[in-house]
matplotlib code that plots the C-alpha trace (Angstrom):
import matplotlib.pyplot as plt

x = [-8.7, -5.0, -4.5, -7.6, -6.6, -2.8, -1.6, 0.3, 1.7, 2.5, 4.0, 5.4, 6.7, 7.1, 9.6, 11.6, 11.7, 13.4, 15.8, 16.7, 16.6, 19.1, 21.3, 21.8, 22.2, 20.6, 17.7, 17.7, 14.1, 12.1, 9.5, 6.8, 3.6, 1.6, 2.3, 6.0, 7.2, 9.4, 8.9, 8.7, 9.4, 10.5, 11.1, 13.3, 15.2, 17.2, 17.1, 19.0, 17.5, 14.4, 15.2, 16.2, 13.4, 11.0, 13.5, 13.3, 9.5, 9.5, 11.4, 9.0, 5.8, 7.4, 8.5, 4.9, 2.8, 4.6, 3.8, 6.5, 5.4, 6.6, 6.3, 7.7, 5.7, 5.1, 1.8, 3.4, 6.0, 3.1, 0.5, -0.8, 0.3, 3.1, 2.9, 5.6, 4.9, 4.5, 3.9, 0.6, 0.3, 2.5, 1.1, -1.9, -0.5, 0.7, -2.7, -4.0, -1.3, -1.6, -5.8, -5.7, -1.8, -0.6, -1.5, -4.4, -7.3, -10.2, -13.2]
y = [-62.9, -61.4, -61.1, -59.0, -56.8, -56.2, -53.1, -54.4, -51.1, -50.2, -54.3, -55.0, -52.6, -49.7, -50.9, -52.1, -48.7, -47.6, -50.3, -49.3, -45.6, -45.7, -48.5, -47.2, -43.3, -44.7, -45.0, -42.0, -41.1, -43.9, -42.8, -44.1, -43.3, -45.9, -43.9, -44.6, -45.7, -48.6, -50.1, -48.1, -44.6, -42.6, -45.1, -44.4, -48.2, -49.6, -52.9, -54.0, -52.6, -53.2, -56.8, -56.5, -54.8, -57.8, -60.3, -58.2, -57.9, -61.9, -62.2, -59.5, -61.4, -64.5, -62.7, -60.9, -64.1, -66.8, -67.9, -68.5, -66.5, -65.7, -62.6, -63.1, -65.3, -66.1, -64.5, -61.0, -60.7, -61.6, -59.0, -56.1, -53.7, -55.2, -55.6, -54.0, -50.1, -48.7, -49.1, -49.2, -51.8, -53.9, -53.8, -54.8, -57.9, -59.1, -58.6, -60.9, -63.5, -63.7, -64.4, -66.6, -68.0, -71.0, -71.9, -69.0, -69.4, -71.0, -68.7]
z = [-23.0, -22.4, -26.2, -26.4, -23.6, -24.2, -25.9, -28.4, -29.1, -25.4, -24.7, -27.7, -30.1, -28.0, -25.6, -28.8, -30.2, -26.7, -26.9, -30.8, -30.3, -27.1, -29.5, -32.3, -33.8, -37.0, -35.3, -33.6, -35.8, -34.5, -32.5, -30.5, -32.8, -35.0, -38.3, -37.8, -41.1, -40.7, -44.2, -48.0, -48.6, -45.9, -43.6, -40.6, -40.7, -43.2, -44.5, -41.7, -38.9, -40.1, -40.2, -36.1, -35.3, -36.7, -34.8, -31.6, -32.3, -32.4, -29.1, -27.2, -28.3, -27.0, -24.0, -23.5, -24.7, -24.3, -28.0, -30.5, -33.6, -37.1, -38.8, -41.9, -43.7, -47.4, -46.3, -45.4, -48.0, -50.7, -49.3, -51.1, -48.7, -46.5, -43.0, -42.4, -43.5, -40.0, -36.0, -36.1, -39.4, -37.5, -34.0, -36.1, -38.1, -34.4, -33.3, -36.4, -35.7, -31.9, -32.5, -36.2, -35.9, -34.6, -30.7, -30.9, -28.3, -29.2, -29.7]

ax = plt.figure().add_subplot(projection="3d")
ax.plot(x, y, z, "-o")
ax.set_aspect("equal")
plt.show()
């Protein structure tokens, strides 16, 4: 199965990171590693760009899947821990959605 097999990572997050990074200077501490905080204390995005990168996030998955999917969901905003904290929670989440969220492959 493709969702199984894609690096969500490497096809989704990462190349949106290089798009942010080269955009903006407020950026300029985004890096390519799962523990990248993107959410909470310490986190290398404000509000704002934290905002673009779940829209740009949204677009890529589209783009890469060909699946229209939200990530902010009365689901995510209630959780425990959000999300939204790092890379590697959200490559994660987008894992979770692409297998359990709406137009998900039978198993």
């Amino acid at each position: 199965m493709f969702v199984k097999a894609m690096n969500t990572l490497e096809t989704i997050l990462y190349p949106i990171v290089d798009l942010m990074t080269g955009a903006s200077a407020d950026a300029s501490e985004l890096a390519k590693r799962p523990e990248t905080r993107l959410f909470g204390v310490d986190a290398v995005l404000d509000s704002v760009g934290l905002l673009n990168f779940i829209t740009a996030a949204e677009e890529q998955i589209t783009s890469v899947t060909g699946r229209k999917i939200s990530l902010v969901t009365p689901r995510a905003l209630a959780a425990r821990e959000s999300p939204f904290r790092t890379l590697g929670t959200l490559a994660a989440y987008i894992d979770e959605q692409l297998q359990t969220g709406p137009g998900a492959v039978a198993r």
